[in-house]
C-alpha positions in Angstrom: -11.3 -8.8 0.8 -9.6 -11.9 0.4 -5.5 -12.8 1.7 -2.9 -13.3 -0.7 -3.6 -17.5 -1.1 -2.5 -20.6 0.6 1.6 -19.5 -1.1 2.0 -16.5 1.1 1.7 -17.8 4.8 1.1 -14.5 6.9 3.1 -12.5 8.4 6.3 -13.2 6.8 9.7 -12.3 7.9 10.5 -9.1 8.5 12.0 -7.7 5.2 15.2 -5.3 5.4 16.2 -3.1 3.2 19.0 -0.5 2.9 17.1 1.9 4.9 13.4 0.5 6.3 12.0 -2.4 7.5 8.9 -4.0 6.6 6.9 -5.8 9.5 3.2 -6.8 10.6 1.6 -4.0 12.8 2.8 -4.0 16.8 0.8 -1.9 19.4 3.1 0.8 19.4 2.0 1.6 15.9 -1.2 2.6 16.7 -0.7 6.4 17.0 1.1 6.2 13.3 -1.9 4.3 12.0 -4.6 7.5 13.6 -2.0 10.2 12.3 -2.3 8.3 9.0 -5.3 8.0 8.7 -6.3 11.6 10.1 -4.3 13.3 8.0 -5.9 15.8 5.3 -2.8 16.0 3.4 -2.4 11.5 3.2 -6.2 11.7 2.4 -6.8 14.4 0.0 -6.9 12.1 -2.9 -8.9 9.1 -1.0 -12.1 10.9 0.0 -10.4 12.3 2.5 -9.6 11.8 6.2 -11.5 10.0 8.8 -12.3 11.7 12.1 -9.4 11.5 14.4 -11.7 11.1 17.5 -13.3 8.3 15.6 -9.8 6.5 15.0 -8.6 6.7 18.8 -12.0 5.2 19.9 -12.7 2.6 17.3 -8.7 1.6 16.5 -7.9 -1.6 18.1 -4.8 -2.3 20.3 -2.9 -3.4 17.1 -4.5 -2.0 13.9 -3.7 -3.4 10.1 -3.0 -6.6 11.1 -3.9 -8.5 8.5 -2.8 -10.5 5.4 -0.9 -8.3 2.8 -0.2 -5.3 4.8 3.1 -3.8 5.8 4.1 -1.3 8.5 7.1 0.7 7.1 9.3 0.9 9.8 12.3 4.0 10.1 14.2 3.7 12.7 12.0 2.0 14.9 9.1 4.6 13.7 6.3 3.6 11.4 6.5 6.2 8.5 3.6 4.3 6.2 1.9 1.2 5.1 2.1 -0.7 1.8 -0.3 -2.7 0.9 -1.3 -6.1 -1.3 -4.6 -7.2 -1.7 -6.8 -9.3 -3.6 -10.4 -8.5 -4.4 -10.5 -5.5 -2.4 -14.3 -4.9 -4.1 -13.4 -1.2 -4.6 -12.9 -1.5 -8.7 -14.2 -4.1 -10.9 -10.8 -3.6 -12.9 -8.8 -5.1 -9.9 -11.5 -8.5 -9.6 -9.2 -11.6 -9.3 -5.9 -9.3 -8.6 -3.3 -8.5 -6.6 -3.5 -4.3 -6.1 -0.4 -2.3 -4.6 -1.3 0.5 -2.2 0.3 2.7 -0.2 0.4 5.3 2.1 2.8 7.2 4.0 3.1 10.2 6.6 3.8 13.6 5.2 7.1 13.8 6.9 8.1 11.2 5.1 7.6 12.4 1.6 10.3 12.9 -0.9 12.6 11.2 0.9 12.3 8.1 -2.0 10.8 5.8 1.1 7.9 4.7 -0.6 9.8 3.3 -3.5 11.7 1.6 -1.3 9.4 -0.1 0.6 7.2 -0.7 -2.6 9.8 -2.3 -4.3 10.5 -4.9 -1.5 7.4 -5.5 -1.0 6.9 -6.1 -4.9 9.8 -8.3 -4.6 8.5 -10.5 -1.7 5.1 -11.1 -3.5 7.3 -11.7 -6.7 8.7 -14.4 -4.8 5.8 -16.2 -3.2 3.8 -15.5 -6.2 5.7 -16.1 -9.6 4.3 -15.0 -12.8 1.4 -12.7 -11.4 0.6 -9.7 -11.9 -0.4 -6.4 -9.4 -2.7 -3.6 -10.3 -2.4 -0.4 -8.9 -5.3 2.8 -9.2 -4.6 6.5 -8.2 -6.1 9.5 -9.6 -4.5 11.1 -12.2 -4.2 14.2 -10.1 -1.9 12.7 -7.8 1.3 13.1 -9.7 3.5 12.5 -6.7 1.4 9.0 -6.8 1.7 8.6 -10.6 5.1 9.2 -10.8 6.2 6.5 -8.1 3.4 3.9 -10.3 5.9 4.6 -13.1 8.8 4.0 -11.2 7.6 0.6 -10.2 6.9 -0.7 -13.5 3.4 -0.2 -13.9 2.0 0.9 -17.3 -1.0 2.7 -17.5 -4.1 0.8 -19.0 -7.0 2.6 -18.8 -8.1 5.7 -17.5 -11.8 6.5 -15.4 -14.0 8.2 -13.9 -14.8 7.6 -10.2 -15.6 8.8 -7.0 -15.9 12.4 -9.0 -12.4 12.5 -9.8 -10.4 10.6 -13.1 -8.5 7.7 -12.2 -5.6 5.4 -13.9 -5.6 1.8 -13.6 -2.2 0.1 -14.3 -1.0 -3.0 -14.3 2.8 -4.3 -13.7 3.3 -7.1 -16.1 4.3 -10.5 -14.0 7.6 -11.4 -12.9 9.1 -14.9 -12.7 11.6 -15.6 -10.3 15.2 -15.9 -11.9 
């Protein structure tokens, strides 16, 4: 995995929005990051979850710190991560790009959170990055997933097979600042 380039410096500000904030990982995020990542519900459509025991002994002191990722913040709570990274190796569709992920905790769900923090951290890399584009994949059987792709802009391109499930690659066209 590579950062987002030389036009990003890392970590930025802390971004605000009406409701969340988006910040770089702290220590006091490092039970949200095991419950996370743990969690069978997060995970059912990523493999599934790591062991929890695993996570408390391996997790560093501050986990995800690292170019392109955000802790969504709720009231001083993590609730999820977003995510922007370039040549994470995981699809030869991405190669070269900028992917969106994201996940958040189950307690958080439907509460329109992760569009939230999505879209501001869309509109961050819009601004440090003008003109490019960010891929997104999910599988087709998350709908809750597919929905919020649509939601963001994204418009389907292909559709796959992998790790034994289908999966839809989309791509949000660029933006240029205004």
């Amino acid at each position: 995995m590579t950062d987002l380039g030389a036009s990003a410096p890392w970590p930025p500000a802390p971004i605000t929005t009406d409701r969340l904030v988006l910040r770089e990982s702290q220590a006091r995020d490092r039970a949200a990051f095991v419950d996370l990542l743990s969690s069978p519900e997060v995970n059912t459509y990523l493999g599934g979850p790591q062991p929890r025991d695993a996570l408390e002994r391996d997790m560093p002191e501050v986990p995800g710190r690292r170019s392109g990722l955000f802790v969504v913040d709720f009231a001083g709570t993590m609730i999820g991560q977003v995510i922007l990274t370039r040549n994470s190796g995981h699809l030869p569709q991405a190669e070269g790009r900028v992917e969106l992920g994201y996940l958040f905790l189950p307690s958080a769900w439907g509460r329109g959170y992760a569009t939230e923090a999505c879209e501001a951290a869309l509109a961050w890399f819009d601004s440090t990055h003008p003109g490019e584009p960010v891929v997104l994949a999910t599988q087709t059987a998350n709908a809750p997933s597919m929905r919020l792709a649509a939601r963001l802009g994204f418009e389907e391109v292909e559709r796959f097979v992998a790790y034994d499930a289908e999966q839809c690659f989309a791509l949000r066209p660029p933006r240029r600042r205004t």
